[in-house]
Structure formats: C-alpha cells, structure tokens
C-alpha positions in Angstrom: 0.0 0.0 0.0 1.2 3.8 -0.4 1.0 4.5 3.4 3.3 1.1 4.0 5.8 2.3 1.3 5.5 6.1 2.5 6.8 5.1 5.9 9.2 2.7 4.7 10.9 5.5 3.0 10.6 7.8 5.9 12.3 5.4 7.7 15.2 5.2 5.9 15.2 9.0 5.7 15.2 9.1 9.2 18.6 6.8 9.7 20.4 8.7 7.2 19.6 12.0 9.1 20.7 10.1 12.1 24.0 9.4 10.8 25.2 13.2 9.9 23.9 13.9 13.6 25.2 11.5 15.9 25.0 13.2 19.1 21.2 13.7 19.1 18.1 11.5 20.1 16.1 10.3 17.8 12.6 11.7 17.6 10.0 8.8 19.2 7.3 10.4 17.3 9.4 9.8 14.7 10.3 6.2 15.2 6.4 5.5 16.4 5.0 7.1 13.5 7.2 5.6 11.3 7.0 1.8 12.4 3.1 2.3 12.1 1.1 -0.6 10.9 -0.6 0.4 7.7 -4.9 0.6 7.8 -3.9 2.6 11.5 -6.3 4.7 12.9 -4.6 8.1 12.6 -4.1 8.5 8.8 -2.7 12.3 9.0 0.4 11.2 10.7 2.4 10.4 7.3 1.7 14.4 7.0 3.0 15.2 9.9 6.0 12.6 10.1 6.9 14.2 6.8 6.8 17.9 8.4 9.0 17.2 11.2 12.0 15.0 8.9 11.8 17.7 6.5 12.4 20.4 9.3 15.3 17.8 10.9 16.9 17.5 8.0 16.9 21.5 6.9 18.6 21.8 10.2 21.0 19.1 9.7 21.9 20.9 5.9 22.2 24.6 7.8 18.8 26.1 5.7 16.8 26.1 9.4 17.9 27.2 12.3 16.6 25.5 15.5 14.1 26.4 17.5 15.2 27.7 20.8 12.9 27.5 23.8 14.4 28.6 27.0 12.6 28.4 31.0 13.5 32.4 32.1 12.6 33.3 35.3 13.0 37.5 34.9 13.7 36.5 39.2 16.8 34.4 39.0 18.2 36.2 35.7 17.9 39.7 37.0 19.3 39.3 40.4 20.1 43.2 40.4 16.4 43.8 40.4 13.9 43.9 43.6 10.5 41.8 42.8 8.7 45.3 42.7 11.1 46.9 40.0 10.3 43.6 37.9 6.9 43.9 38.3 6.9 47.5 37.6 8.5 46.8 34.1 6.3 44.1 33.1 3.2 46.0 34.1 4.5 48.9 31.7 5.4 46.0 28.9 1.7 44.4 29.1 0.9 48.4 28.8 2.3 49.2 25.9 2.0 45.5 23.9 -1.7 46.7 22.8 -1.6 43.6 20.8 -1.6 41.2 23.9 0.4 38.7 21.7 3.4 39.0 24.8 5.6 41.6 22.5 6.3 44.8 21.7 6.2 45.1 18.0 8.2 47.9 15.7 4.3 50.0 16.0 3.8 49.5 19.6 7.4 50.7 20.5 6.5 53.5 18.4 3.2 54.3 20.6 5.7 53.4 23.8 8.4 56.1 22.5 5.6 59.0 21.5 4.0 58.4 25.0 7.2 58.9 26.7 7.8 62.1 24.9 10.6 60.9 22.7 9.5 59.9 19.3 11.5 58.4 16.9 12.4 57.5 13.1 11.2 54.8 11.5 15.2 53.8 11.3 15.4 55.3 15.2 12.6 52.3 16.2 14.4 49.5 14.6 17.9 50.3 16.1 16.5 50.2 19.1 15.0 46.9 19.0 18.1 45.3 16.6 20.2 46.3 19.9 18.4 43.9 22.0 16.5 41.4 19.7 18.5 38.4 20.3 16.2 35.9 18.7 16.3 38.6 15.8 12.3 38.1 15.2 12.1 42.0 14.9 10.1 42.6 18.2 10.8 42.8 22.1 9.8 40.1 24.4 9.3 40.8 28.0 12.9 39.5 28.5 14.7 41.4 25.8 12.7 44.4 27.8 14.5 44.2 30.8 17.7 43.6 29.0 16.6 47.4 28.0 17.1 48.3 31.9 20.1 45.9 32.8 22.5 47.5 30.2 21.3 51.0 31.1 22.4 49.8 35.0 25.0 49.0 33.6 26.2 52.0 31.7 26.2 49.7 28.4 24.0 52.2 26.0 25.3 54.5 24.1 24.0 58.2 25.1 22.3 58.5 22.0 20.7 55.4 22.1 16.9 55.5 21.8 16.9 52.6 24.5 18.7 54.7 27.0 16.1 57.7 26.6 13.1 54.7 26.9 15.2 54.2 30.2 15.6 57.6 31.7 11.8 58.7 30.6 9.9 55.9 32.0 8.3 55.8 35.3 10.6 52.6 36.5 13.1 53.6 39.6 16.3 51.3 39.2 18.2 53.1 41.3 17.0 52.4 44.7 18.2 49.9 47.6 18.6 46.3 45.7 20.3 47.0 42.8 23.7 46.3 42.1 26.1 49.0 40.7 23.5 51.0 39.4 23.5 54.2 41.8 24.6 56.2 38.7 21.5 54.9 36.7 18.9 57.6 35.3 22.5 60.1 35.9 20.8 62.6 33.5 17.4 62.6 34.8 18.7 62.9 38.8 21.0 66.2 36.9 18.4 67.8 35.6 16.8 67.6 38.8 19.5 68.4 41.0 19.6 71.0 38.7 16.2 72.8 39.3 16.8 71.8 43.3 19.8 74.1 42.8 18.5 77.0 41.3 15.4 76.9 44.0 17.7 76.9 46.8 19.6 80.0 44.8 16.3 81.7 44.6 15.9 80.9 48.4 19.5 82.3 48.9 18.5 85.2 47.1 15.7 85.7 48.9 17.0 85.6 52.4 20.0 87.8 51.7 17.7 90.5 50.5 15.1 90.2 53.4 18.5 90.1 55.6 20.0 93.2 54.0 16.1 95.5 54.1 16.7 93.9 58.1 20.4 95.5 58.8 19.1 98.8 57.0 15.9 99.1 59.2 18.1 98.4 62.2 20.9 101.1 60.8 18.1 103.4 60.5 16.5 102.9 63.7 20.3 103.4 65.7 20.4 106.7 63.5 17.5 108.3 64.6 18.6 107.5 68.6 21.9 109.1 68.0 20.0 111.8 66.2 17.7 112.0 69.2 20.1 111.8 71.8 21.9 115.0 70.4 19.1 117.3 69.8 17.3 116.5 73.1 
C-alpha cells in the first residue's frame, strides 16, 4: 500500500539523518509514526511525520535554524532587580504590547516612544530593538525588555541610544536599595533635577539675603534716629 511504502521510506530517511547527527536523540514520534502498521487509525500522521523530517533534515543541511525555547525566570536572571522593579517593568510591557500577543512590535514601541515624549524615526525604532532582539524576530519580548534596563544599570547604552532615553523617561526607579552598581543609573534625569533643586535653593538664597539686608538697614536706620535724638534732646 502507499501508506506502508511512504513510511518505509521515511524510515530510511530518518537513519540517514541520524548518521550526519550522531550526538542527538532520535525523535519517538518519529520512530512510532514511522513503524506504524498500515490501515492505523490516525491516517494524518504520514503528513506530519513528513513535516517534522523535512524540518530535521533543513537543520541538519544549515537552511533552518533551531528552534530555541528557553525556561526564564525574569527573578533568577535579574538578580540586580527587587520583585517590585520587575513587576513594575512588566506591568508597563503588558501596557504598551496593545496587541496582547506577549511583544512589543516595531508599531507599539513607536506608541511606547511618543508616549514617553521621545519619538523616533522609522530607522530610530528598529535600532532600538536590533540592539536587544537576540532571537532577531524584529520585536521585544518581556525578556529582551528588561535587558533594556540591565544594560542602562550597567552604563552599556550609548547616550544617543533610543533605549537609553526609553530608560531615563519611563516611570521605572532602578536606582533604589537592591540594585547592584547601578546608583549612577537615570545620571541625567537625577541632573536635571538636582539642577532645578539648585536654582530653588539659589532663589531661596536670594531671597534671604535680601530680606537680611532690608533687616540690617531698618536696624541702621533705627540706631540713626537714637543718635539723632540723643543730640538734639
């Protein structure tokens, strides 16, 4: 029959794919599907047999790349961050990944940037993400978001970088108790406020040395008139 002759020769496929990759396991839906008795009740796994040696073998030839699936815990990863600065950055992530597909997107990192007050070029948006996107899929996963924070800790971005500016602008405090060698982190934004503390306090200055000079000249002017007083009386 053409099933019993399909998986013969998926077999033998299969043990030649074997032999240029040693090291690996064979598939056992592989090996099940394969060794299946013709007339069995599932008549769509030839199909799907087929898919997965075709995908093993464009591995094996260098055409596919593997898929990768990793177990992250943002926790144990990002040791340099409290629970509540993680949870503060994937509350703003859900925020801003409208799409609710678990990443931001080239158009929602757009919406992200505009909010922030710091658009950017169409050029701008995908150096940002290039700089991060490790899986190269052209989008930010919640992971790749926090790498966004972790380099800016740890004075890795550029000071032009579009991903430094997403940093500094958004609501998340880094620099607090917990986190490790980032006390210079948000440098511009504590500036800029140390800054406008500064010129307050010279107002304040300002203000005191003028209310202390009108002071001394009340009090010259009041001695004055005793003196005055003292001689005409």
């Amino acid at each position: 029959m053409a099933s019993e002759e399909l998986a013969k020769k998926l077999q033998s496929r299969l043990v030649a794919s074997e032999d240029t990759e040693p090291k690996s396991e064979p598939d056992q839906d592989l090996v099940q599907a394969s060794t299946q008795e013709p007339g069995d009740a599932n008549e769509e796994v030839p199909a799907e047999l087929a898919a997965k040696l075709h995908r093993r073998l464009d591995i094996n030839d260098g055409t596919a790349a593997p898929q990768m699936r990793q177990v992250f815990n943002p926790y144990t990863e990002f040791k340099e961050f409290s629970r509540k600065q993680i949870k503060d950055m994937e509350q703003m992530f859900k925020r801003y990944d409208t799409g609710k597909d678990g990443f931001i997107d080239l158009m929602e990192l757009k919406l992200m940037m505009e909010k922030l007050g710091a658009p950017q070029t169409h050029l701008g948006l995908k150096n940002m993400i290039k700089e991060v996107d490790e899986d190269f899929d052209g989008k930010l996963s919640f992971r790749e978001f926090l790498l966004i924070f972790h380099r800016a800790a740890a004075g890795e971005l550029q000071e032009e970088s579009g991903l430094l500016a997403l940093a500094r602008l958004s609501e998340i405090n880094v620099s607090t108790e917990g986190v490790m060698g980032a006390k210079d982190f948000f440098e511009a934004k504590v500036q800029a406020l140390s800054q406008s503390t500064k010129f307050e306090a010279e107002i304040r200055e300002e203000k005191e040395e003028r209310q202390r000079q009108q002071t001394e000249k009340k009090e010259r002017q009041a001695a004055f008139k005793q003196l005055q007083s003292a001689f005409t009386s």
